[in-house]
Structure formats: structure tokens, C-alpha cells
C-alpha positions in Angstrom: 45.7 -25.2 -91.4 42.3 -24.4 -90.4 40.8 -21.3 -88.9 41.4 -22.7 -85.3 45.0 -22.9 -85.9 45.1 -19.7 -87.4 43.9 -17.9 -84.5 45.7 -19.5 -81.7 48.8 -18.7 -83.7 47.2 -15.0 -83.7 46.8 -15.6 -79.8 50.7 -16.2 -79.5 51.9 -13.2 -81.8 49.2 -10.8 -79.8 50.8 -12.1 -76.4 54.1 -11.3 -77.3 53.6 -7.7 -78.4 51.1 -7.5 -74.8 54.5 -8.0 -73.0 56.7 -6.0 -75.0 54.5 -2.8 -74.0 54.0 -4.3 -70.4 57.5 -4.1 -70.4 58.3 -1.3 -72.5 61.0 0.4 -71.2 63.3 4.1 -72.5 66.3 3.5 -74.2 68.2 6.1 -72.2 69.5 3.9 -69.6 71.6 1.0 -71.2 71.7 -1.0 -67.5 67.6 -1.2 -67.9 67.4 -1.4 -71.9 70.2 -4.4 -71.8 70.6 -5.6 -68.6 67.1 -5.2 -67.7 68.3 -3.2 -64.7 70.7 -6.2 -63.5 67.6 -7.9 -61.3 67.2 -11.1 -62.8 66.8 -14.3 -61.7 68.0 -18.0 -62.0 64.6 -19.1 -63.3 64.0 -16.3 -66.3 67.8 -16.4 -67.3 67.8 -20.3 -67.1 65.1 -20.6 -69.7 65.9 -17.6 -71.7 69.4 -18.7 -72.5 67.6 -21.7 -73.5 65.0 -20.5 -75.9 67.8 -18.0 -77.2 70.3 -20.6 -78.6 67.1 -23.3 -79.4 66.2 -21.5 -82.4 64.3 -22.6 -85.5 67.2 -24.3 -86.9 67.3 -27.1 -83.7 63.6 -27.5 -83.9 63.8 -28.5 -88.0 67.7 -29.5 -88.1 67.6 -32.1 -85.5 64.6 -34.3 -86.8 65.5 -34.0 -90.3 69.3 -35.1 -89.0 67.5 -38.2 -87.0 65.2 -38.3 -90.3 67.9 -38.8 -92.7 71.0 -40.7 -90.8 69.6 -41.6 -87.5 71.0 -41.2 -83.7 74.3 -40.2 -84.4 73.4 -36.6 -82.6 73.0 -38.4 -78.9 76.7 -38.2 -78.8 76.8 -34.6 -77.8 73.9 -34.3 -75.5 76.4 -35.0 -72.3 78.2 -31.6 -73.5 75.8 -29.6 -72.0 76.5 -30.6 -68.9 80.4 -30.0 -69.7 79.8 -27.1 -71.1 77.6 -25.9 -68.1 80.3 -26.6 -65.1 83.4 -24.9 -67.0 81.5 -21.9 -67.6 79.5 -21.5 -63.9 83.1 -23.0 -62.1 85.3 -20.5 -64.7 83.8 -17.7 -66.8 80.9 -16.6 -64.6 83.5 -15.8 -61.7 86.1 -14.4 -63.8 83.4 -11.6 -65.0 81.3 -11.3 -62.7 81.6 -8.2 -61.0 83.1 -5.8 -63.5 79.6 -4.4 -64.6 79.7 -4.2 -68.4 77.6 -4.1 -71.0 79.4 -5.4 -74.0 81.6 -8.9 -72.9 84.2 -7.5 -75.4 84.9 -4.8 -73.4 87.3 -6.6 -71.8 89.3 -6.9 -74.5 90.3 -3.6 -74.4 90.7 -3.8 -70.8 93.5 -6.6 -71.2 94.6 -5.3 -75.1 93.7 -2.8 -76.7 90.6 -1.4 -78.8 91.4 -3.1 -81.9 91.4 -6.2 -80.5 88.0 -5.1 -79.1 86.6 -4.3 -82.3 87.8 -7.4 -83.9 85.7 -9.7 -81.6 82.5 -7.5 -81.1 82.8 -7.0 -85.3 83.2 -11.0 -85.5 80.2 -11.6 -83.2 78.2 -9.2 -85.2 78.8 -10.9 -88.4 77.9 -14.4 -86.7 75.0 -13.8 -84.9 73.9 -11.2 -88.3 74.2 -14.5 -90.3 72.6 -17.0 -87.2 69.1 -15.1 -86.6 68.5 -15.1 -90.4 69.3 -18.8 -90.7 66.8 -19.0 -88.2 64.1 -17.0 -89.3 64.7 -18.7 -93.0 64.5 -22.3 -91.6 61.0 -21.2 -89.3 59.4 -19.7 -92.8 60.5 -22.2 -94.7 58.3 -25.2 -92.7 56.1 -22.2 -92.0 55.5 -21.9 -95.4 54.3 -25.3 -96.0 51.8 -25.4 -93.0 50.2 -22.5 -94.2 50.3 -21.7 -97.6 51.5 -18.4 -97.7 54.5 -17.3 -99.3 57.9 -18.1 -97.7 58.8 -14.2 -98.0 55.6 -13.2 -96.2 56.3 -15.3 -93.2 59.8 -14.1 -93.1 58.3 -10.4 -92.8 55.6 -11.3 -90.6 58.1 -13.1 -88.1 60.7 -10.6 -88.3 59.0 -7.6 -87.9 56.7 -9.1 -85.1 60.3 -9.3 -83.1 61.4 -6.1 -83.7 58.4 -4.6 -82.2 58.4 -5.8 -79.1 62.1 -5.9 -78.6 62.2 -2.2 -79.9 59.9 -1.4 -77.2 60.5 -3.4 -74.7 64.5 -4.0 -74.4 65.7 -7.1 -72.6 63.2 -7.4 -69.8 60.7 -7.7 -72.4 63.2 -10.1 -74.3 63.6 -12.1 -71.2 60.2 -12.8 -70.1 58.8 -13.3 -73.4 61.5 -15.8 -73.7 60.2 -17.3 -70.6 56.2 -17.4 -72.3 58.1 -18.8 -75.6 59.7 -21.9 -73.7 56.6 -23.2 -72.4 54.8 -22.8 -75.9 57.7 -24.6 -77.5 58.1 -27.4 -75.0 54.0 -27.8 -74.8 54.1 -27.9 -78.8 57.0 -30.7 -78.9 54.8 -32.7 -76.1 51.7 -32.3 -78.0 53.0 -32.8 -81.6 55.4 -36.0 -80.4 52.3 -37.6 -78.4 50.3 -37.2 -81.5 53.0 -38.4 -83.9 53.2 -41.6 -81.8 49.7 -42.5 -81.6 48.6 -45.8 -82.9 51.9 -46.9 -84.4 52.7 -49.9 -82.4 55.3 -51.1 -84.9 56.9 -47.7 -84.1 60.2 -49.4 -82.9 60.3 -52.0 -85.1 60.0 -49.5 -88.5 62.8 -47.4 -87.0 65.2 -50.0 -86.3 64.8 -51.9 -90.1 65.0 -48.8 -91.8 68.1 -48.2 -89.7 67.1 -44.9 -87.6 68.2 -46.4 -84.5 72.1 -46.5 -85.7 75.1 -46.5 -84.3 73.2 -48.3 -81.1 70.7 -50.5 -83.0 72.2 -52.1 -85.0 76.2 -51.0 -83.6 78.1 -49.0 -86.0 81.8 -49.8 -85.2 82.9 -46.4 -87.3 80.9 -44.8 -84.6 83.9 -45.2 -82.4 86.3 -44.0 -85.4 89.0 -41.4 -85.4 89.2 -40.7 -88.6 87.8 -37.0 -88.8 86.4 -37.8 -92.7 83.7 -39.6 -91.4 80.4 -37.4 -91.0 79.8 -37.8 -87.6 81.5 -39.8 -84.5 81.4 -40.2 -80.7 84.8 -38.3 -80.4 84.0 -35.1 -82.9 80.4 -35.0 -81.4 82.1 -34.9 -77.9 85.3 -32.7 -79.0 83.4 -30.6 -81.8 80.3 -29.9 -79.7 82.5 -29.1 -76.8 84.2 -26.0 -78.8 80.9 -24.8 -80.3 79.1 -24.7 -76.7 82.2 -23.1 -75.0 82.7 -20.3 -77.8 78.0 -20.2 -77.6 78.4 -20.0 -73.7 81.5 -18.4 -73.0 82.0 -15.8 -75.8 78.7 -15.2 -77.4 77.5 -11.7 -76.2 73.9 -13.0 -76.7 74.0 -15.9 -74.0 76.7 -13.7 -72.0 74.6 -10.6 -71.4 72.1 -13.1 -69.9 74.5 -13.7 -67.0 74.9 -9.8 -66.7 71.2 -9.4 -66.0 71.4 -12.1 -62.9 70.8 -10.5 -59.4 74.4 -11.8 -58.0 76.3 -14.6 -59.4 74.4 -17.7 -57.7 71.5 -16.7 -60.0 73.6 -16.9 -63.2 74.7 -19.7 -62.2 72.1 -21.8 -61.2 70.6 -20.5 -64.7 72.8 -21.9 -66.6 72.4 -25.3 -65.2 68.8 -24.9 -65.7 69.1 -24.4 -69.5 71.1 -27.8 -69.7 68.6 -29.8 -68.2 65.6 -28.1 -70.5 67.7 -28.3 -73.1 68.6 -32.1 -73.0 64.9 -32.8 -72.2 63.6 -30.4 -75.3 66.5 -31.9 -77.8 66.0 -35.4 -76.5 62.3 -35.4 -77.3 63.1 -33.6 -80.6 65.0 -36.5 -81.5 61.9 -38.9 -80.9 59.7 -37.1 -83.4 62.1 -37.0 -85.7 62.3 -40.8 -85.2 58.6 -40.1 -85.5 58.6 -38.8 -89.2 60.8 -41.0 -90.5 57.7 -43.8 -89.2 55.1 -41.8 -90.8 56.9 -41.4 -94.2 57.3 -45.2 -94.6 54.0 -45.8 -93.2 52.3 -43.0 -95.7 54.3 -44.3 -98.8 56.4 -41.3 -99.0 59.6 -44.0 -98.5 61.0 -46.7 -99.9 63.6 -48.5 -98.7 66.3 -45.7 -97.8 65.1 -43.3 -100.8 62.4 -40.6 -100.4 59.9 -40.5 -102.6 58.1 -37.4 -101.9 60.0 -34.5 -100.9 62.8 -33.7 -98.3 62.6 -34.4 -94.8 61.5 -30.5 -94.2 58.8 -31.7 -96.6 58.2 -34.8 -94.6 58.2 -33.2 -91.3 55.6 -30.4 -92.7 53.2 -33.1 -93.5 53.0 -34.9 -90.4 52.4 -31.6 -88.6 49.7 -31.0 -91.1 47.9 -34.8 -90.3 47.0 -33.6 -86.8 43.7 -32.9 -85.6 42.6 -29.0 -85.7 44.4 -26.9 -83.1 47.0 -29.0 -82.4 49.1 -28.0 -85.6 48.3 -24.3 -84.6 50.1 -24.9 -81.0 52.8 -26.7 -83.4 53.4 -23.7 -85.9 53.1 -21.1 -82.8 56.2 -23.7 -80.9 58.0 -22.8 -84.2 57.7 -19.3 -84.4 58.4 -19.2 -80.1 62.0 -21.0 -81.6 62.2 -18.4 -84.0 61.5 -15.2 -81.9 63.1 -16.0 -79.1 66.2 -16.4 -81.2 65.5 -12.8 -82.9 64.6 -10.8 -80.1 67.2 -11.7 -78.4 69.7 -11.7 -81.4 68.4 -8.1 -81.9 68.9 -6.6 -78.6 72.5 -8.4 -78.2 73.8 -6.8 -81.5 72.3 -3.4 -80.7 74.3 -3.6 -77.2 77.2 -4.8 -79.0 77.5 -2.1 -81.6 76.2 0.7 -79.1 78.8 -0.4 -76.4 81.7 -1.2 -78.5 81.5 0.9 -81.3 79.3 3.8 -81.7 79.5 5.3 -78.4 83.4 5.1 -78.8 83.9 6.4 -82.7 80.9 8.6 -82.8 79.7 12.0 -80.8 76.1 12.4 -81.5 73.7 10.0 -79.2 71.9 6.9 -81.2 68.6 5.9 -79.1 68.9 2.2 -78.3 65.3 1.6 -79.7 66.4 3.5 -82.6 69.5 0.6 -83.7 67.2 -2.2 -82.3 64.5 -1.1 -85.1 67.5 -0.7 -87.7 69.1 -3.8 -86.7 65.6 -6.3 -86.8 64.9 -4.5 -90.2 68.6 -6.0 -91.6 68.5 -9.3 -90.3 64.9 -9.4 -92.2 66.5 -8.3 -95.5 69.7 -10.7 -94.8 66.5 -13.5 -94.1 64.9 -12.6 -97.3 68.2 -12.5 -99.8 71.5 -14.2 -98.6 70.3 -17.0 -96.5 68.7 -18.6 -99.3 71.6 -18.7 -101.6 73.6 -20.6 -99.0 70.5 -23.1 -98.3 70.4 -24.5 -101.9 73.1 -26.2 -101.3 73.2 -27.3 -97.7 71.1 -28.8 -95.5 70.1 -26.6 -91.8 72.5 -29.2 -90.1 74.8 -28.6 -92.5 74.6 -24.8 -92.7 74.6 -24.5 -88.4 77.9 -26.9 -88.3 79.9 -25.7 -91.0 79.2 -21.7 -91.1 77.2 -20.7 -87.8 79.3 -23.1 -85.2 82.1 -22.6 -87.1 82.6 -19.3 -86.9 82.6 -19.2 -82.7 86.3 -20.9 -82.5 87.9 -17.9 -83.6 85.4 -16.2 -81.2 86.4 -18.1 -78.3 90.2 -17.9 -79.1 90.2 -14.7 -78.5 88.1 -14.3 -75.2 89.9 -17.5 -74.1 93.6 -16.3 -75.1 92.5 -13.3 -72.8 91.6 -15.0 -69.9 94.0 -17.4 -69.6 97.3 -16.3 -71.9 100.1 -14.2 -71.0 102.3 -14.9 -73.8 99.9 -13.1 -76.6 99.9 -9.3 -77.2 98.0 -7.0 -78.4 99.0 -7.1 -82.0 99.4 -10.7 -82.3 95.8 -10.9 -80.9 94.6 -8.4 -83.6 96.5 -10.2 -86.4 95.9 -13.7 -85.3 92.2 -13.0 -85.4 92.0 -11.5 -88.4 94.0 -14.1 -90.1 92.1 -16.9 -87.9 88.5 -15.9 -88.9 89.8 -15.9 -93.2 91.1 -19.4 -92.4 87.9 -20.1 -90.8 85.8 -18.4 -93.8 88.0 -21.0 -96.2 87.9 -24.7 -94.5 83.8 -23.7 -93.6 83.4 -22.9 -97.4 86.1 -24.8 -99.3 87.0 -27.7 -96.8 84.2 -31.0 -97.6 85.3 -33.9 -96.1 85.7 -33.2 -92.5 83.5 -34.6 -90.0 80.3 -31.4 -89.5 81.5 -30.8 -86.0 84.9 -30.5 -86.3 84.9 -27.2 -88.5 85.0 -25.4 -85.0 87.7 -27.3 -83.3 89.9 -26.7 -87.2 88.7 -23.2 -86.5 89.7 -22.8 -83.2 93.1 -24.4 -83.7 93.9 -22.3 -85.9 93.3 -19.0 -85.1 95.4 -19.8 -81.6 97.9 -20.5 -83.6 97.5 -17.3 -85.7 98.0 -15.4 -82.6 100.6 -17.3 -81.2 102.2 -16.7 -84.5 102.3 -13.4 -84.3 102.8 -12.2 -80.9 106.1 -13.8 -80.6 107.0 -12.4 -84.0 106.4 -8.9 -83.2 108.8 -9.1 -80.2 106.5 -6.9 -78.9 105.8 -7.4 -74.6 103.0 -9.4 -73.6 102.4 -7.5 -70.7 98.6 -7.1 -70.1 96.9 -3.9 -69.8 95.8 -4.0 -66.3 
């Protein structure tokens, strides 16, 4: 990187912390530090919710998954949409309305506590585990580009976050979100128009070397039901499906997005926003990845189907780095905008999580908000700089957000969904099911290798509703809800 990319990556990192005190806000009030005051609109939500689950990992994963087997990932682009009318036509009008902080309080509502606990601990744990996947994956390519340590950039990006979130809560978290989408979708635009220039044989490279698959040529186990296979039509739609529902529907960091709208048309109308950027974002993601995988056999670092120089992390790194001055900078600050937005708002989510659900509840002297939201930025560094690592030797960032990260929401969304819509499960089979739904889910993500990557959540999901099936009819106990 030269100096000119340096300093409009400096320009980005100053802008953020410029909002964050613009919007710095007292931690007193958890409606304003949270909810930023429930005033939002459709526009701010729509494209935060989008930034906030487009982290680091989609930006790398998804062109090294193109990279590597080809278009296999189109199949679950129509989810979106899915996922989008279920939630605006079902969830948003279920809670909208009962003013709370933490979606998990309604757990206790229908249940009891326990059950509670068990989901906002489970979300913790997830989205603990998610931002510092994300921040590992942005440092990693970060890294590369600029030739400082991989545990530097980890700092740098986390603690840059914290900051600003600390200060700011989630008005600060939203509209930075809002400056972060337009950097990332300007660096994708510039970086793929660059990546395209002058390679007329573009097509042609992609389609011998097979990157154009199942389309071009067909691949008739495309349309297989045999759940060994990597990847299909049916577990991209069926997988995908579960993963978004359990993201948009019981993820307290997309959820207490809707709780910031102005009324319920806002949140709504949000929501389908985020589907369309996000389609557009992914779809052009997938292009540059067809991209790299042009420039490695056109550079040498290919041959045939083997790489000869490095991963695809390694390949995508080094087209970044063949653009002109300035243009890689607007790249590498794109990445970090994937990162952060996924932090921030990871940060503030968990702090309102563990605030709402469990401190305020098991403890009587007051914790600050700002206070936790420093603490908890601080651990999801550490977790950045120690676990994540481990886990990364051996699986690639497709692998890792399939298997562990996406894996984990079924027994998430089993029990929000059970709630809603169940009145044959109790309190204690809730409790029980989960806990023994999420140690199944911990042993098929870890032990279980030949399933297809996007059915882990659907396995996950089925089996934790059956957990608590399970065990509310054996405890004889009433299923009456707590009303």
C-alpha cells in the first residue's frame, strides 16, 4: 500500500470516531443508549441491518467460495426475499408494540426466567464467537495488504469500535453503519470495475476452469438430495432459509434494529431494504470473486485446478494489491467498514443483552452501559486474538460461518419460534430441550463431516425441537403459557 492508501484508510477510521462523539450519548437511559430513543427510520435501519450481518467474513468467504468451487452460492440469494416477507408479515407484528429492550424478554413473559437466560446466554456465546470471526477474517487479508502484523490489525480494528460505540450507543452504531454501507458498496464497485479491466477472455477463463458451475457447464448433482454433497439447490434453499430466519427473527443484534424504527412501517420497509442491498452487494461479490480466480490463472498463480501460490485469501490479497494507488485504500477501508459495522454493532447488542437479561435482574449495584460496552469490545478483541485462530487452521471462513456461526442460530430460533407459535411446550421442556439442543448442536458442528455446509442449521434446528418436545410432554407438567 502506498501512503495515499494509508491515509484515506486514516480518513475512514477518523470519520467514524467524528460520529461516535457527534452522537455520543449517557448511558443512563437504556431507550437512547440501545434503542437510540426508538426514532429511527426505514432508510438507517434498512442499511444498518445490512452492514451488521455483511461482516468481514461475506466480503472474503464468498469470493474465495466462488474462487475455489464456483457458483454454487446463487442458490440462496432468493432467501432473502423469503426471509424478508415471513419476518415483516410475522415477527415484526407479533413484537411490535411491547417496548423491550432485550427480544429474550419474552421468554420470560411466555416461560419462565430460565428459559430466558438460556436464549440471551446462547446468543451471547454466538454472536461472542461471530464478531471475532469477523474481525480475524478482516486482519487476516488486512494483514497482507499492509504489512503489519495480523495481531496489530486485530487491535487497531477492535479497539477503534469500541470507542465509538462506547461513546456513542446505537445512534452512533446506526448511522455509522449508514457511512460504512456506502464505503463498502463504493469499494466493491471500484475494486470489481478494476478487477475486470482489460480481460476480455474474462468469460471464457471462468467457464474452462469451471467457475461458472452448476449453470455453465450443468451439474446434474446440483439438483441432488443427497445431503452428503457439499452444496445443492435444495440445502442452499432449506439451509439458508433456517440460518436467515434464526439471523432475522431471533438474533438480538438484527432484532433490536426493528425496536429502534419510529412505528412498524419503518421496520418494515427496512427490512426489505436490506434484501435488495444485500442481493446487489453479494451478487457483485460473487463477480470479483469470479474475478480472482481470472487474475490467478492469468498471473501464473494457477494451473489447471491446483493453486500454485497461496490460498485464495492469498490470491484475493494480491489482486487488491495490483490496483492503482488509492484505489486499494478505498478497498482495505470497504473491509474494515465490513468489519466495524459488524463489531459495533455486535458490541452494543451483547451489552443490551447481558444488561437487560441478566445483570439488572441477578445483581443490585448499577453497571453504566458504556462501562460493559468497553468490557465487552475489549473480550471480543482477546477472543479475535486467541481462539479464533485455532478453529481457522483447520477450516476455511465458509466453512467456519456454516458449520459453527450459522449453526448455532437453530437452536436459537427453536426457542423464540416454539414460543410464538407452540402451546404444547413448557417451561421445563423449553429449558431442558435447549440445553440438550445446543450440546447436540456443539457435536454434529464439530464432530459431524459429511453433511452438506448449510444443513448444520436445519440438523440443529430439528433437533433441539425435538429436545423440547421431548421433554415437555415428559414432565407432564401443563403447557399453559404465562400470560
Amino acid at each position: 500500500m502506498t501512503l495515499l492508501d494509508y491515509a484515506v484508510v486514516a480518513v475512514y477510521l477518523a470519520l467514524l470516531l467524528l460520529i461516535g462523539w457527534k452522537f455520543r450519548t449517557r448511558s443512563e437511559n437504556p431507550a437512547e443508549y440501545f434503542l437510540a430513543g426508538r426514532r429511527m427510520g426505514w432508510f438507517p435501519i434498512g442499511l444498518s441491518v445490512m452492514v451488521t450481518t455483511f461482516s468481514a467474513i461475506n466480503y472474503l468467504a464468498l469470493p474465495g467460495e466462488v474462487f475455489g468451487f464456483g457458483l454454487y452460492v446463487l442458490a440462496s440469494f432468493p432467501v432473502f426475499f423469503l426471509a424478508a416477507w415471513i419476518i415483516t408479515k410475522v415477527w415484526m407484528p407479533f413484537f411490535h408494540g411491547k417496548k423491550m429492550v432485550s427480544l429474550y424478554e419474552f421468554l420470560e413473559e411466555r416461560f419462565d426466567y430460565r428459559v430466558r437466560a438460556l436464549a440471551s446466554g446462547l446468543f451471547l456465546a454466538w454472536r461472542f464467537f461471530w464478531m471475532a470471526t469477523a474481525l480475524y477474517a478482516s486482519a487476516q487479508i488486512m494483514s497482507r495488504l499492509t504489512g503489519v502484523s495480523l495481531q496489530a490489525v486485530i487491535l487497531a480494528g477492535g479497539i477503534v469500535a469500541t470507542i465509538y460505540t462506547t461513546v456513542g450507543g446505537m445512534r452512533a452504531v446506526m448511522w455509522t453503519d449508514v457511512l460504512q454501507f456506502f464505503v463498502l458498496f463504493g469499494g466493491i464497485v471500484l475494486g470489481l470495475a478494476f478487477a475486470l479491466r482489460g480481460d476480455a477472455d474474462a468469460f471464457r477463463i471462468a467457464l474452462e476452469g469451471g467457475r461458472l458451475k452448476p449453470f455453465l457447464p450443468f451439474d446434474p448433482a446440483y439438483l441432488s438430495f443427497d445431503p452428503r454433497i457439499r452444496m445443492t439447490l435444495w440445502s442452499g434453499l432449506i439451509g439458508v432459509t433456517v440460518a436467515f430466519l434464526a439471523r432475522y427473527g431471533a438474533d438480538q443484534m438484527v432484532v433490536q434494529r426493528y425496536f429502534t424504527a419510529r412505528d412498524l412501517r419503518a421496520a418494515q420497509r427496512g427490512l426489505w431494504l436490506n434484501a435488495f442491498v444485500s442481493v446487489l452487494s453479494l451478487s457483485l461479490l460473487v463477480l470479483f470473486g469470479l474475478a480472482v480466480y481470472v487474475h490467478a490463472i492469468t498471473s501464473g498463480a494457477l494451473s489447471g485446478t491446483r493453486i500454485m501460490n497461496g490460498t485464495a485469501l492469498q490470491q484475493i490479497a494480491a489482486l487488491i494489491r495490483s490496483f492503482p494507488a488509492g484505489v486499494t485504500g478505498v478497498i482495505a477501508a470497504a473491509l474494515l467498514a465490513a468489519t466495524m459495522s459488524s463489531i459495533d454493532s455486535g458490541i452494543n447488542s451483547c451489552s443490551a443483552a447481558y444488561l437487560t437479561d441478566f445483570h439488572n435482574r441477578l445483581f443490585r449495584f448499577r453497571l453504566p452501559g458504556h462501562l460493559l460496552t468497553a468490557a465487552i469490545g475489549s473480550a471480543v478483541t482477546l477472543l479475535a486474538l486467541t481462539a479464533v485462530p485455532l478453529v481457522g487452521r483447520t477450516n476455511t471462513l465458509f466453512m467456519i460461518v456454516n458449520k459453527f456461526v450459522n449453526g448455532l442460530g437453530g437452536p436459537l430460533l427453536t426457542l423464540v419460534a416454539l414460543a410464538m407459535f407452540s402451546k404444547r411446550v413448557n417451561a421445563f421442556g423449553m429449558f431442558a430441550g435447549g440445553l440438550c439442543g445446543l450440546a447436540a448442536s456443539l457435536a454434529v458442528s464439530f464432530c459431524v463431516r459429511s453433511l452438506a455446509l448449510q444443513y448444520y442449521a436445519v440438523v440443529n434446528l430439528i433437533l433441539t425441537v425435538a429436545f423440547c418436545y421431548l421433554f415437555s410432554f415428559a414432565s407432564g407438567r401443563p403447557a399453559a403459557a404465562k400470560r
